[in-house]
C-alpha positions, 0 to 999 in steps of 0.5 A, spaced: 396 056 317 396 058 309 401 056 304 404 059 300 400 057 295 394 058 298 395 065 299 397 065 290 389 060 289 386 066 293 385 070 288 385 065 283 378 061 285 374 068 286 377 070 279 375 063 277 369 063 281 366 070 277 368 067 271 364 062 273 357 066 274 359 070 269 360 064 263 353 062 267 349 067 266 350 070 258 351 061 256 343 061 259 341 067 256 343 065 249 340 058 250 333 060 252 334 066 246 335 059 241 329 056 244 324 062 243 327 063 237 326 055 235 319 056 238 318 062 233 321 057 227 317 051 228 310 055 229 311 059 222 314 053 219 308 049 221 303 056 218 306 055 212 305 048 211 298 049 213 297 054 207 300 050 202 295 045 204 289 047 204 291 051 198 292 043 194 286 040 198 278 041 196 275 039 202 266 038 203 268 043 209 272 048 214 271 042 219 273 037 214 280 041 212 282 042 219 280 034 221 284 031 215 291 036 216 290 035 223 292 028 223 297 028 217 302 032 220 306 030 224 307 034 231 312 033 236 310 032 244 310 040 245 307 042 239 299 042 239 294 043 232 287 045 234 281 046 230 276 051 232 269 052 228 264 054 232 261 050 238 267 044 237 274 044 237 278 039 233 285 036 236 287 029 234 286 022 239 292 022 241 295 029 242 298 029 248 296 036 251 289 037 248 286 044 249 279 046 251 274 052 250 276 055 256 284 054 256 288 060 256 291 059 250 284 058 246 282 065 249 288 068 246 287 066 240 279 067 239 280 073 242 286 077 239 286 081 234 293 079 232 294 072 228 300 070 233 302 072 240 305 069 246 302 066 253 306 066 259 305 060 263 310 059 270 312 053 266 314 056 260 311 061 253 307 059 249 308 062 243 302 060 238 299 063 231 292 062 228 290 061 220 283 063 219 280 059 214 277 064 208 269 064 208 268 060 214 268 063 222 273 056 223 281 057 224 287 053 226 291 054 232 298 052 232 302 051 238 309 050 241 310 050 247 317 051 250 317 049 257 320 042 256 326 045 252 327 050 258 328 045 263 332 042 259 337 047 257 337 048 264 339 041 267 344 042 260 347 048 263 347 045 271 351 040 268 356 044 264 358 048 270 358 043 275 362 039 270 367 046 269 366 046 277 369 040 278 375 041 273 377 048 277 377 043 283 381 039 281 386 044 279 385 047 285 387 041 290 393 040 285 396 047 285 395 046 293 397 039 294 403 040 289 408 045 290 409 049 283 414 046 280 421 049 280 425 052 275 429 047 272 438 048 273 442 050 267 448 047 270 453 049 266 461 045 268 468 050 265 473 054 265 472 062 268 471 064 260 467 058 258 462 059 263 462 068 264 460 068 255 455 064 258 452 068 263 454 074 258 449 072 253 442 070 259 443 077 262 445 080 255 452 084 258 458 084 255 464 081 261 471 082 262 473 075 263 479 073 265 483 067 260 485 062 265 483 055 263 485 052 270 479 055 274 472 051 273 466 052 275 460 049 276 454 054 275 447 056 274 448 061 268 441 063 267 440 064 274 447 067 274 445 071 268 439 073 271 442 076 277 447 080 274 442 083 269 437 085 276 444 088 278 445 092 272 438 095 273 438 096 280 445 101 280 445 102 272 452 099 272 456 099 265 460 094 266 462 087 268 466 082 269 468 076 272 475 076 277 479 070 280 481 070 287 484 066 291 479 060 292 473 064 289 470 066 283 468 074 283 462 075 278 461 084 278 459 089 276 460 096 276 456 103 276 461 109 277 455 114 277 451 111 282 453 113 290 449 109 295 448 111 302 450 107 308 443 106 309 442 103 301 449 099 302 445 096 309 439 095 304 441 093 298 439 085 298 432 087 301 430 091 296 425 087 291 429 087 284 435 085 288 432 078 290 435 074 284 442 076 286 441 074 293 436 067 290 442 066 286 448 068 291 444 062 296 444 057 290 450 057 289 453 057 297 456 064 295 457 071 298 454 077 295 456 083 296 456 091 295 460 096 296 460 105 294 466 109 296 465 116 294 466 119 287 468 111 286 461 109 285 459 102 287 460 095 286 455 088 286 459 082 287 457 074 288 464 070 290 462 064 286 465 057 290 471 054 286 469 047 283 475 045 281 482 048 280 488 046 277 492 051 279 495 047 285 491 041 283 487 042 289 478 040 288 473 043 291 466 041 290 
């Protein structure tokens, strides 16, 4: 059988569960999108620096300059700085992903028009640009290669979600295991006056109370407040009050407006905005009752237990 709770976490893991894909899907798109991004800044980056030192170095020849930056700059392990004059390609002994004249990329780059562009591979992009160098048929051709940093931002990604999946749960199985916590009492011990201005103030009516300080209870104001303000809504009552009885405490409210029918007086504690009277009518071991009489309206009533009553010295807890 289902608890409870597990009816309430039903809906809860499919929101948290599309949440979930949906967190997925747009922090994936906007880490690849930084990746092609950074590949695009580094390729420039690199472009610029070839520029401005080809500009400050006088090189014997096209093949010397290229031979001469190619192994000054620094390059990381998914970038590539290739050389091409005609019949060799210059790259430095230890690149690690060298390139030859029927790569691909190679192909792309001697053939296209354009100075940059991009290379689909199943791995990753490559996105690439190439310097020409004036008056020569040689170039540079500068590479950065984005299949690493894909497969780490999705191990990343794998990692994230599989951290907020375990989080949601843990809070998944606390929430089944651990019923919710209940609302804690606002116990309230004192005379009838005392005790109804309190529960005047949690429902925000004003009660007619009766000024005998012999009667004490002991109640759950707010709960008490809470009821008789689902009462006031219930039959749109305008007053209230609290009356003493023989061995009990009458907390009412009254509507002369409202004329219920033998059915609505048999349903009344069915319906759903009358449950906080009823919750706090069985709290407190009392009765709750209605009552309508034509042209009289009707009438809500808890009869609250007497916790201690001097009248006659007699205790009742």
């Amino acid at each position: 059988m289902i608890k409870p709770n597990g009816i309430r976490l039903i809906p809860a893991v499919l929101i948290a569960g599309l949440t979930l894909v949906f967190f997925a899907v747009v922090l994936h798109a906007a880490l690849i999108a930084r990746v092609h991004h950074q590949a695009r800044v580094d390729v420039q980056s690199t472009v610029r620096d070839f520029v401005q030192f080809s500009g400050s170095q006088e090189a014997d020849s096209a093949h010397s300059l290229l031979a001469e930056f190619i192994e000054q700059h620094p390059i990381s392990t998914d970038e590539a700085l290739v050389g091409i004059t005609p019949g060799q390609l210059i790259q430095s002994d230890w690149a690690e992903q060298p390139l030859d004249y029927g790569d691909a990329l190679v192909v792309a780059a001697t053939d296209n028009p354009e100075a940059a562009g991009v290379v689909e591979k199943t791995e990753g992009p490559i996105y690439w640009a190439s310097v020409e160098i004036e008056a020569t048929d040689s170039s540079l051709l500068i590479a950065r290669f984005t299949g690493m940093d894909i497969r780490h931002t999705q191990r990343l990604i794998r990692m994230v979600v599989s951290l907020v999946v375990a989080g949601v749960t843990v809070v998944g199985m606390l929430w089944w295991f651990f019923p919710k916590a209940q609302r804690t009492p606002q116990l309230v011990e004192g005379n009838v006056s005392m005790v109804g201005k309190s529960i005047g103030e949690h429902s925000g009516l004003e009660l007619s109370l009766p000024s005998d300080p012999r009667v004490i209870l002991r109640v759950d104001v707010s709960a008490l407040g809470t009821a008789l303000k689902a009462a006031a809504d219930f039959c749109r009552g305008t007053a209230a009050g609290m009356s003493i009885r023989d061995r009990t405490v009458t907390l009412w409210l009254h509507s002369p407006d409202t004329q219920l029918t033998s059915h609505q007086l048999n349903t009344t504690f069915s319906a759903r905005e009358m449950r906080p009277v009823l919750a706090a009518s069985q709290q407190h071991g009392a009765v709750a009752w209605v009552e309508s009489a034509p042209r009289s309206g009707c009438t809500i009533g808890i009869d609250l237990p007497i916790h201690q009553d001097r009248r006659n010295n007699a205790y009742q807890h």
